[in-house]
VOKOL-668191 format. One record per residue (C-alpha): x, y, z; residue number from 1; residue in three letters. Coordinates in pm, 1 decimal. Layout:
         px         py         pz   resi   resn
          X          Y          Z    NUM    ALA
...
This chain:
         px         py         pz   resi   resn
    -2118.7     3138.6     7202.7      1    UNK
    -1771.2     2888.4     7249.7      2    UNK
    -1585.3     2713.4     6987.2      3    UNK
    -1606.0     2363.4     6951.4      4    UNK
    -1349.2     2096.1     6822.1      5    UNK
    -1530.9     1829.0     6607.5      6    UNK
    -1455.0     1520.0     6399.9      7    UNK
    -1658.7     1412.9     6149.0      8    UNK
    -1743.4     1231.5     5824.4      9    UNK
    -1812.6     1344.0     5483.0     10    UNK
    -1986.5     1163.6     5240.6     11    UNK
    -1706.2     1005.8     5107.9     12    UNK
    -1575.4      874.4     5453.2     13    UNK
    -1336.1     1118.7     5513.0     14    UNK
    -1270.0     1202.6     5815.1     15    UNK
    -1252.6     1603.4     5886.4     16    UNK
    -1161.5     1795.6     6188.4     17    UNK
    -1185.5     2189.9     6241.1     18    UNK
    -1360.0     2393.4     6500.9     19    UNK
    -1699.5     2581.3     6491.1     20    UNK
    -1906.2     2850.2     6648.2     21    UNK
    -2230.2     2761.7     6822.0     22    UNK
    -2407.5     2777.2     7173.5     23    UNK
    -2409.4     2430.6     7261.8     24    UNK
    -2230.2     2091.5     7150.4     25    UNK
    -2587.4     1934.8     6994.3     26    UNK
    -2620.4     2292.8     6780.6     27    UNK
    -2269.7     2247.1     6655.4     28    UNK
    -2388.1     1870.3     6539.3     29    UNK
    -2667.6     1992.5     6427.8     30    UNK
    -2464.2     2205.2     6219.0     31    UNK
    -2207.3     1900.9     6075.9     32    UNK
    -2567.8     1709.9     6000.4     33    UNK
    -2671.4     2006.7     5758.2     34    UNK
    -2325.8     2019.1     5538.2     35    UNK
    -2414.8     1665.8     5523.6     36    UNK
    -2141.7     1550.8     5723.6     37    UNK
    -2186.3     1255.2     6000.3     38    UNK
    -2053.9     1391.0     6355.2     39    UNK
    -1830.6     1162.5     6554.8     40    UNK
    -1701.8     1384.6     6782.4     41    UNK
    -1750.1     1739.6     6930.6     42    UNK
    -1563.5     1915.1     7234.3     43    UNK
    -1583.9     2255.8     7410.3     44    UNK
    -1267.5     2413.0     7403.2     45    UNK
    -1293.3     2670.1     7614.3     46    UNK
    -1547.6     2557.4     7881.0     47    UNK
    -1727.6     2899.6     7988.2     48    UNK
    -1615.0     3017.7     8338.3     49    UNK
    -1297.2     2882.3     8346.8     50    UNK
    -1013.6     3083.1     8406.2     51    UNK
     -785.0     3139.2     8106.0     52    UNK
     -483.7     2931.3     8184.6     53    UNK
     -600.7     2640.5     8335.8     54    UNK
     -790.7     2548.4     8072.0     55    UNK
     -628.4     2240.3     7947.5     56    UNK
     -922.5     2008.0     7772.7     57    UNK
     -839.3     1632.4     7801.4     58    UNK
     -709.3     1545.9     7491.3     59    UNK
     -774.8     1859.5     7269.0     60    UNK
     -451.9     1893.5     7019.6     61    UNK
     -531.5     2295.8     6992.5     62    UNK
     -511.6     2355.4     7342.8     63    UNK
      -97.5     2269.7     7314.5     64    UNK
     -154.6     2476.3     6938.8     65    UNK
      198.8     2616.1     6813.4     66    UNK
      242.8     2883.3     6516.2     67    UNK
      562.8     2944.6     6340.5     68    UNK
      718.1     3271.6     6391.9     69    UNK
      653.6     3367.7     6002.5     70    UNK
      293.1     3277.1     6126.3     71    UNK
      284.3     3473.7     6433.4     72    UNK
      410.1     3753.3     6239.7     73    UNK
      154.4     3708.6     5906.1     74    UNK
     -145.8     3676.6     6203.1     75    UNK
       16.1     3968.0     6418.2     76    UNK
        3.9     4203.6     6083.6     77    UNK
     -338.0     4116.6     6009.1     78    UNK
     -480.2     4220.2     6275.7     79    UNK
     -301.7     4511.1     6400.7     80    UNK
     -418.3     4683.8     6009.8     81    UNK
     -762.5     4506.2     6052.2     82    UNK
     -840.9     4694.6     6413.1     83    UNK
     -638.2     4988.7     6273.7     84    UNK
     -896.5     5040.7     6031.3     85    UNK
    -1153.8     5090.6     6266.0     86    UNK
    -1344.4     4705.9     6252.1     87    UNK
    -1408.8     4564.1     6646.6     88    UNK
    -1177.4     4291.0     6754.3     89    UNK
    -1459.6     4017.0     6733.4     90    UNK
    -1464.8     4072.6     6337.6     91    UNK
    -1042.8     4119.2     6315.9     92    UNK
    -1034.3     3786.5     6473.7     93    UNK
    -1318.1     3573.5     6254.4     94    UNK
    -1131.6     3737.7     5898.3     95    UNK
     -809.4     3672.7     6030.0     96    UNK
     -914.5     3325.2     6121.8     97    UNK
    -1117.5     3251.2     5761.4     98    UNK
     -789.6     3419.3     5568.2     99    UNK
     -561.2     3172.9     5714.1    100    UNK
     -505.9     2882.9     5494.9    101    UNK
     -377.8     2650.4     5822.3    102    UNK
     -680.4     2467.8     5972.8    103    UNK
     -432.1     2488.0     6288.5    104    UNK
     -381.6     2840.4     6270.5    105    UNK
     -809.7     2901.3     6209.8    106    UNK
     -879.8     2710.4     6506.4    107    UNK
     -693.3     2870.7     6726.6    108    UNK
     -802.1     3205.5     6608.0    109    UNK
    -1174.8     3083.4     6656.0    110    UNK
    -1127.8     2971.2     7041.9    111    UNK
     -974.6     3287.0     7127.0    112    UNK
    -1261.0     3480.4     6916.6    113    UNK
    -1511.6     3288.7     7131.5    114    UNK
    -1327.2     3377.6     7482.0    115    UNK
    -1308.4     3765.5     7350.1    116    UNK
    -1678.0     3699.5     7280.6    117    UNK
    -1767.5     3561.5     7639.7    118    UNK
    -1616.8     3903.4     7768.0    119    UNK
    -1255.7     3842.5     7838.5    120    UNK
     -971.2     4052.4     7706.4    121    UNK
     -764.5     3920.4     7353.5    122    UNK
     -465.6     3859.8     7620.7    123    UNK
     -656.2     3604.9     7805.2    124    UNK
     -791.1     3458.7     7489.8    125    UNK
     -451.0     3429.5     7368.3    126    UNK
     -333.7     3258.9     7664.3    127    UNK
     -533.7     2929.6     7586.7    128    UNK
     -247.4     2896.2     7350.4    129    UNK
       45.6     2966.6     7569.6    130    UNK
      264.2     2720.0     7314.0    131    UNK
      163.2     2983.4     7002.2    132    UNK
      209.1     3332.9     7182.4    133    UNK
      481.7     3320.5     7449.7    134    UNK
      436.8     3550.5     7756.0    135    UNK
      628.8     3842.8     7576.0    136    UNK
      365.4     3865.2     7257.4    137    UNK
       24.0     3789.4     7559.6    138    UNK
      204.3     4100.6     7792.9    139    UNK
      207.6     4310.3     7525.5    140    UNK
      -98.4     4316.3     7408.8    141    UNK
     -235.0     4329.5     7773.7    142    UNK
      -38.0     4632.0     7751.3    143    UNK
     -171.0     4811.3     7415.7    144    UNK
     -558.6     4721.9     7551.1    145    UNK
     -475.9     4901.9     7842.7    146    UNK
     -333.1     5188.9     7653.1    147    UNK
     -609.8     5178.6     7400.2    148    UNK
     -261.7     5205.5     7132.9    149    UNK
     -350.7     4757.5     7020.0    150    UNK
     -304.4     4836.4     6644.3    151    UNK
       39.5     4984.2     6734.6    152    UNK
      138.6     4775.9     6915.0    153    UNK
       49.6     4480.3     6742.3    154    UNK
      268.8     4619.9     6450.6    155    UNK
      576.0     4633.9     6658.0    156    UNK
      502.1     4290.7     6774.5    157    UNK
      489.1     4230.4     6359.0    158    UNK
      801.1     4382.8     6314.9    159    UNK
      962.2     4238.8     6628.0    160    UNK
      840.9     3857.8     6479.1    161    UNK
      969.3     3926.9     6170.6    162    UNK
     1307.6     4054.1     6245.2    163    UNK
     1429.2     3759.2     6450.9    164    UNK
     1270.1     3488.7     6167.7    165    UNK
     1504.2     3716.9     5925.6    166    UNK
     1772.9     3668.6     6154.8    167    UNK
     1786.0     3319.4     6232.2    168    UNK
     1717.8     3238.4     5845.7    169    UNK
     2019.6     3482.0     5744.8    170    UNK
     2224.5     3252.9     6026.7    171    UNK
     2052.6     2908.4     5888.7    172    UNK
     2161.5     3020.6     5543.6    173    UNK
     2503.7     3106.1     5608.3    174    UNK
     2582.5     2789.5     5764.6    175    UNK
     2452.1     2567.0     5563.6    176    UNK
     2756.0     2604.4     5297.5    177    UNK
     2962.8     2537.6     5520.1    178    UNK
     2786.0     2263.3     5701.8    179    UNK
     2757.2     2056.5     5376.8    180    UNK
     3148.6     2138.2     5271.8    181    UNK
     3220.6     1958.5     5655.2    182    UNK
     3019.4     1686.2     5614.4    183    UNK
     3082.1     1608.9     5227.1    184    UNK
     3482.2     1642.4     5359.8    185    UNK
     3494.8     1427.9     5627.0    186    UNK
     3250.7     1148.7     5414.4    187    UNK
     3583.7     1187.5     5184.5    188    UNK
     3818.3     1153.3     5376.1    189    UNK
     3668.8      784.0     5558.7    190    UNK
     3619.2      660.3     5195.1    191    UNK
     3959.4      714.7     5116.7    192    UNK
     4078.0      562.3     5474.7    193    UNK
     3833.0      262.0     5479.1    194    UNK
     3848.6      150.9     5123.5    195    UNK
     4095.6      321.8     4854.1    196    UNK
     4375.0      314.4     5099.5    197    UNK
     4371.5      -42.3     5135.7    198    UNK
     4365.1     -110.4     4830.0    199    UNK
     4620.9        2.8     4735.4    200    UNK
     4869.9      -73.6     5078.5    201    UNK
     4783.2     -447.7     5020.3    202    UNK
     5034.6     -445.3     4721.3    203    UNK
     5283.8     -333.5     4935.9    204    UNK
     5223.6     -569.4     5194.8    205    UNK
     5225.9     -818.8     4927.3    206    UNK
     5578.0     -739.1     4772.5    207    UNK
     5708.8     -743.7     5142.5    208    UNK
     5948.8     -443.3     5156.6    209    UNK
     6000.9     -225.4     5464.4    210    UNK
     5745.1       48.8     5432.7    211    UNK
     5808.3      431.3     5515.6    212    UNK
     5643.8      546.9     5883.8    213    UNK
     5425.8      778.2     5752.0    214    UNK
     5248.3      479.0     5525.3    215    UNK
     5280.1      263.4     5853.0    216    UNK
     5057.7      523.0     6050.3    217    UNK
     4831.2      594.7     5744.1    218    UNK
     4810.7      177.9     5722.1    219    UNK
     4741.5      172.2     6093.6    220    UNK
     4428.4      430.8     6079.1    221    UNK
     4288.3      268.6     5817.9    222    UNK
     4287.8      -51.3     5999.8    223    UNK
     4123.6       92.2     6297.5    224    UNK
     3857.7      268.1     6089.1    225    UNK
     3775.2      -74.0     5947.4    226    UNK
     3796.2     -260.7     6251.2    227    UNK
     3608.6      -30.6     6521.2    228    UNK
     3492.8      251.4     6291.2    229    UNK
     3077.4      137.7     6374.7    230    UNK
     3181.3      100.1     6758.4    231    UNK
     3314.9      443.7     6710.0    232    UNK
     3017.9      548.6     6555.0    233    UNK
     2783.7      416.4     6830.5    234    UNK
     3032.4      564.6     7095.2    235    UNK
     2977.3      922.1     6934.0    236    UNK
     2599.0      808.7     6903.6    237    UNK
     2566.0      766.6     7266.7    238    UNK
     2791.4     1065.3     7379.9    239    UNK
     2537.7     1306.8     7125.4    240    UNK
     2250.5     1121.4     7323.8    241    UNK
     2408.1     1182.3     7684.5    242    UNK
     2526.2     1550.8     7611.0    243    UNK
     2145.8     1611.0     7488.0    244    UNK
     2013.4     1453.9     7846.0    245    UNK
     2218.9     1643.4     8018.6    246    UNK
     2107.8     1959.8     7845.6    247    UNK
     1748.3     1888.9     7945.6    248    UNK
     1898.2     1966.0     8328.8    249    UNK
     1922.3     2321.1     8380.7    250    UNK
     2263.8     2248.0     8604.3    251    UNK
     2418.6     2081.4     8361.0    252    UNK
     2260.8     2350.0     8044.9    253    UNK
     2426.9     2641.1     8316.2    254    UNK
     2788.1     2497.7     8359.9    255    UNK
     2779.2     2457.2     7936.7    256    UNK
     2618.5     2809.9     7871.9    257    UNK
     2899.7     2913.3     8096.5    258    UNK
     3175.6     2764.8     7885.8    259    UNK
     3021.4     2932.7     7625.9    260    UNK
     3062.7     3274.2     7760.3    261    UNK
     3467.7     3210.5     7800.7    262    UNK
     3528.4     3062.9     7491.2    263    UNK
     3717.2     3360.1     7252.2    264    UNK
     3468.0     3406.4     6933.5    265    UNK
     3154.6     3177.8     7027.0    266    UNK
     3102.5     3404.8     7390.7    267    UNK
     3138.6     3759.6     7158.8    268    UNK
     2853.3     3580.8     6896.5    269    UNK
     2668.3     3466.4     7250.4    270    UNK
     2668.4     3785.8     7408.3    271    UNK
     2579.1     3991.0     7086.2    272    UNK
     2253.9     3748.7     6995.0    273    UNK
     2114.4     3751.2     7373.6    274    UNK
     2188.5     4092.5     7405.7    275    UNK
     2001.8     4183.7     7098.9    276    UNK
     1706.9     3957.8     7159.1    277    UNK
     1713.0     4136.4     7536.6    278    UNK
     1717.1     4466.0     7423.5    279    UNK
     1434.2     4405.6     7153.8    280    UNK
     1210.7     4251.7     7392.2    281    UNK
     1281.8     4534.5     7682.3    282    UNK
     1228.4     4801.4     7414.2    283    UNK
      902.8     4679.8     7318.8    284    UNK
      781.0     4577.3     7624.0    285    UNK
      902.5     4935.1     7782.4    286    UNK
      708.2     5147.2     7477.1    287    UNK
      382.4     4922.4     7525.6    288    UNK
      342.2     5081.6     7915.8    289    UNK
      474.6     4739.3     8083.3    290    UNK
      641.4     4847.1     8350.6    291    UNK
     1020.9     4835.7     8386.0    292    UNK
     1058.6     4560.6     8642.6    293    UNK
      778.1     4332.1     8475.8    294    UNK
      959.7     4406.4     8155.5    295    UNK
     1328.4     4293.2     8292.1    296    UNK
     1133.7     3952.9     8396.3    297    UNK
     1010.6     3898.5     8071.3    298    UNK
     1304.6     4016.4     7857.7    299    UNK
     1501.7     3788.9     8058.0    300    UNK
     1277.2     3459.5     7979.9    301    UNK
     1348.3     3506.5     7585.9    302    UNK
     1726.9     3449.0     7647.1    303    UNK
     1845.5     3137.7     7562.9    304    UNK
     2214.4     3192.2     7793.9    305    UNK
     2112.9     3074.1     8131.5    306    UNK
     2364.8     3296.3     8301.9    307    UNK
     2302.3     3587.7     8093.1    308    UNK
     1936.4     3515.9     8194.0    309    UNK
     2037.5     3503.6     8604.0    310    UNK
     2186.6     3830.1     8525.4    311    UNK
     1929.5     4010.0     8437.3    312    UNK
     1705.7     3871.0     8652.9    313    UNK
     1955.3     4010.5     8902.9    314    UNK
     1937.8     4322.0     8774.5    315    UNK
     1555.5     4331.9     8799.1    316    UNK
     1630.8     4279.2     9153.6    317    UNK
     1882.0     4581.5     9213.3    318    UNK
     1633.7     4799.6     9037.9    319    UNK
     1358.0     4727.1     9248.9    320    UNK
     1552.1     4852.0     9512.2    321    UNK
     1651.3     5180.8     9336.9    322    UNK
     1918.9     5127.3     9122.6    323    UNK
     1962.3     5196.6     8750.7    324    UNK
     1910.7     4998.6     8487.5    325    UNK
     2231.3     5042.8     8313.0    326    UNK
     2426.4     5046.6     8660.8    327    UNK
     2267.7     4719.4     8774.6    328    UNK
     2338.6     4545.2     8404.8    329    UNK
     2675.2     4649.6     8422.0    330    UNK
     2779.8     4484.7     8784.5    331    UNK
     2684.0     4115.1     8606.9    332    UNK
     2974.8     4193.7     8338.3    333    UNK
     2765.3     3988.0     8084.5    334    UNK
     2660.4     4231.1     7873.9    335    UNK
     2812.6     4470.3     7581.8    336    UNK
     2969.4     4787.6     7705.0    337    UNK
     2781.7     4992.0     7372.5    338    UNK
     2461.9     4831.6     7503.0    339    UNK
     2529.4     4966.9     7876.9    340    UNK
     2637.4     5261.4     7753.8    341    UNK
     2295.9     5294.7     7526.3    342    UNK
     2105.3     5177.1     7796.7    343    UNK
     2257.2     5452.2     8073.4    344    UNK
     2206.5     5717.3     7829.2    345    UNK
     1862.4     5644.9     7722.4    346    UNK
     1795.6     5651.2     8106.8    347    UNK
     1919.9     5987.6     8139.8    348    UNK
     1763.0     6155.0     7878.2    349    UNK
     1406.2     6006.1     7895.1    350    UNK
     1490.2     5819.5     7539.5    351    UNK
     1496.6     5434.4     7704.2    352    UNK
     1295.0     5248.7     7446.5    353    UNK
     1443.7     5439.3     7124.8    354    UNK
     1829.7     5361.0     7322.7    355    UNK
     1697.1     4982.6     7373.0    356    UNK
     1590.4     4958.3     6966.6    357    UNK
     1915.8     5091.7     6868.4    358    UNK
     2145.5     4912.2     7078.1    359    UNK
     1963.8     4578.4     7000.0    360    UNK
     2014.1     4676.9     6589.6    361    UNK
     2381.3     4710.8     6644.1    362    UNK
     2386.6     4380.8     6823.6    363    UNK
     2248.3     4245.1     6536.8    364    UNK
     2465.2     4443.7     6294.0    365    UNK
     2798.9     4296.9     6536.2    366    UNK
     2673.7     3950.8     6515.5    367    UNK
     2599.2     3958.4     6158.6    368    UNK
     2929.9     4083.5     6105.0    369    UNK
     3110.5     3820.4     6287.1    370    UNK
     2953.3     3530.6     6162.1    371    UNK
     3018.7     3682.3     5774.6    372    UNK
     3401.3     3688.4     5895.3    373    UNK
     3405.2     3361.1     6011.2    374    UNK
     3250.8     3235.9     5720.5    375    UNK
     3480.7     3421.4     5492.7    376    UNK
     3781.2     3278.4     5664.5    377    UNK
     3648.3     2905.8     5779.1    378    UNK
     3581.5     2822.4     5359.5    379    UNK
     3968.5     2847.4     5233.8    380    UNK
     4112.0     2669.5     5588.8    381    UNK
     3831.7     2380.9     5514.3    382    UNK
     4035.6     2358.5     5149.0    383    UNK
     4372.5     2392.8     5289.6    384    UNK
     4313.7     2103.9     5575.9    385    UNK
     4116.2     1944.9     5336.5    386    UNK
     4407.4     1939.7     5059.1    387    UNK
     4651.6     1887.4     5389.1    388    UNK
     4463.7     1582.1     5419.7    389    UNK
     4456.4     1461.2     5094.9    390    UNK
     4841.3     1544.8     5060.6    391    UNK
     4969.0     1320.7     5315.2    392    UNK
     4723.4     1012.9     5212.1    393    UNK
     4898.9     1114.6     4840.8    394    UNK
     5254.2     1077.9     4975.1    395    UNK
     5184.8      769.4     5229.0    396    UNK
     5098.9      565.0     4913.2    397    UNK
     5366.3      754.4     4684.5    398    UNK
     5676.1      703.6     4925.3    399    UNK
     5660.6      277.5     4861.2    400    UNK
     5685.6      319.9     4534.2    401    UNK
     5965.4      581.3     4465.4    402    UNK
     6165.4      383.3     4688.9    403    UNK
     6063.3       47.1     4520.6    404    UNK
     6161.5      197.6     4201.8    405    UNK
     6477.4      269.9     4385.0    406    UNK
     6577.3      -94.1     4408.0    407    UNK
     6468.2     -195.1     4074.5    408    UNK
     6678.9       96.9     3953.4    409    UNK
C-alpha cells in the first residue's frame, strides 16, 4: 500500500487536496468517486522501489514538506508516548497523522506511514521529507531503532525541539521592545528633520539675521534629508540587497561570521548560542549510540558560525586519528573554556553525554544572561541619545530667538 497525492472536486466545486492510502492510483479514485468527490488528479508519492532520498516526484509540494519546530516537537511527543505505550509504529504514525489538524503535517505523516509499511525503517521514511526532519532528528532515530530505546529517544528529540523554539522565542521577545523603541525613534527624529524643522527655520531665514552654527548645521541636515533623503533610502535599499547576495556565498558568509567572532559582546553571544546548540546536538546524538565521529559531523551542520562549524569539523578529524575530544576542540580556540573543560571531564570519567547536556544548559544560561544585560542597559541609552537628540534640535531653533530678542531688547 503507498500514499497518494490527489486533487479533487466536491460537490460544491471546491477544489480539495490531501493524500490517501490505497494499492493503486485507480483504487484511490475510486475512493474520491465514493465520498462523492470528482478526481482531477492523483500521484504516487513514494513510487515503490525507489530508494529513500532520491525520491523527488515532479511537481509534488509534500516531497519539499517543512514543519515548524513547535510542530516537530508536538509530532516528536506523540509518537515517542504512542510507541511507548506498546502500539506498533504503523498505528503511532496513522493517529499521529489523523490528530494533526495541518493537512501538511497529515500528509507527510501518511507517505512516511506507507514507506514504513513497504518495509523500510521510520528513518528512511522520514527522509522523503529531508526539508521537515533535518539529518540530526533522521540519525537519531536510525539510532534508537537500532537500539530498540525509539520511545526514548524520540522524547529527547521532544525535549531537544522544544528547548531551542523556547529559546529563540525568549530572544524574539526580548528584542522586539527594543526593536520598536529604534524604529519608532529614528521615524521621530526624520519627522522632526524633514518637516517641523523647516518650519520653523523659514522664519528665520525670512527676518534675515545671522543665524547661530549649530542652527546652520541643523538647517543644513534638514535640507539634505529633503533633498536626497529617497536616494538615500534606495542607496541603503540596495546595500541591504547586496549584503544579503553576498551572504548567499559561503566566502563572503565566512569572512562576516569571522568578524563576528572578534567583535567584543556579539562574538561572546556567538560563541555561547553555537556552543550550546553543539553541545545539545553532540549530547543527544552521543546517548542515542551514534558514534562519536558521525556525531561531530552532524553536530557541526546545526551551527550557524561557519568557522565555528570548520572547527569542529576539524576536530572530527584529529579524533579520528586518536585524539580527544576536548583536546582537539580546544586547539581551534573557538569554543568556551567551561565547555572544554565539561567536555574533557566527561571524557575522563565515562559521563560524556550528561557533561555535553550540562555544558550546553550553561551556554544557554550565559547567553540568556547577556542578552538580559544588554537589554537592561541599551533601553535608558536609547532615552538619553534619544533626549540628546531632541535637545540639540530644541536649542538649534531656541538660539535665533534669544538672540533676536536680544536686539529688540
Amino acid at each position: 500500500m503507498s500514499a497518494f497525492e490527489y486533487s479533487a472536486l466536491d460537490p460544491a466545486g471546491r477544489e480539495l487536496t490531501g493524500t490517501l492510502e490505497g494499492d493503486t492510483a485507480r483504487q484511490v479514485r475510486q475512493q474520491l468517486r465514493d465520498k462523492g468527490w470528482t478526481p482531477l488528479r492523483v500521484d504516487e508519492l513514494a513510487p515503490r522501489g525507489t530508494p529513500a532520498d532520491s525520491r523527488r516526484p515532479g511537481g509534488l509540494r509534500f516531497s519539499r514538506g517543512r514543519a515548524s519546530a513547535g510542530e516537530l516537537a508536538m509530532l516528536t511527543r506523540q509518537l515517542a508516548t504512542l510507541i511507548g505505550s506498546g502500539l506498533p509504529l504503523e498505528e503511532a504514525l496513522r493517529a499521529t497523522a489523523q490528530q494533526s489538524e495541518k493537512a501538511r503535517i497529515r500528509n507527510m505523516l501518511t507517505a512516511v506511514r506507507s514507506r514504513v509499511m513497504e518495509g523500510h525503517s521510520l528513518a528512511e521514511g522520514l527522509a522523503l521529507y529531508p526539508g521537515a526532519f533535518p539529518e540530526l532528528y533522521r540519525a537519531t532515530v536510525a539510532a534508537g531503532e537500532q537500539t530498540g530505546h525509539l520511545d526514548r529517544v524520540l522524547e529527547r528529540l521532544a525535549d531537544y525541539t522544544d528547548s531551542r523554539q523556547q529559546m529563540q522565542q525568549k530572544i524574539r521577545l526580548a528584542l522586539f521592545y527594543p526593536a520598536g523603541l529604534v524604529v519608532v525613534a529614528t521615524l521621530v527624529v526624520i519627522l522632526l528633520l524633514t518637516y517641523v524643522v523647516p518650519q520653523v527655520t523659514d522664519v528665520f531665514l525670512t527676518v534675515g539675521q545671522d543665524l547661530p552654527r549649530l542652527t546652520q548645521g541643523l538647517i543644513a541636515v534638514s535640507d539634505f534629508l529633503r533633498m536626497h533623503g529617497i536616494w538615500l533610502i534606495l542607496g541603503l535599499a540596495l546595500l541591504v540587497l547586496a549584503f544579503g547576495q553576498g551572504m548567499r556565498r559561503e566566502a563572503f558568509r565566512y569572512r562576516v561570521h569571522q568578524l563576528q567572532l572578534r567583535l567584543p559582546l556579539i562574538a561572546r553571544l556567538t560563541r555561547g548560542m553555537n556552543a550550546a546548540r553543539f553541545a545539545h546536538t553532540f549530547s543527544i546524538l552521543a546517548s542515542s549510540g551514534v558514534s562519536v565521529l558521525d556525531a561531530m559531523r552532524i553536530s557541526a551542520e546545526v551551527m550557524s558560525n561557519l568557522p565555528m562549524r570548520r572547527a569542529v569539523q576539524d576536530a572530527a578529524a584529529r579524533v579520528r586519528e586518536g585524539s580527544g575530544i576536548g583536546r582537539s576542540l580546544e586547539r581551534s580556540g573557538q569554543f568556551p573554556p567551561m565547555l572544554l573543560h565539561l567536555v574533557a571531564s566527561g571524557e575522563n570519567s565515562g559521563r560524556l553525554e550528561q557533561m555535553l547536556d550540562r555544558a550546553a544548559i550553561n551556554q544557554e544560561r550565559e547567553v540568556q544572561g547577556i542578552i538580559a544585560t544588554v537589554l537592561a542597559l541599551f533601553e535608558p541609552l536609547l532615552i538619553l541619545v534619544m533626549g540628546g537628540i531632541v535637545l540639540v534640535i530644541v536649542l538649534a531653533i531656541l538660539l535665533p530667538i534669544f538672540e533676536l530678542n536680544q536686539l529688540v531688547a
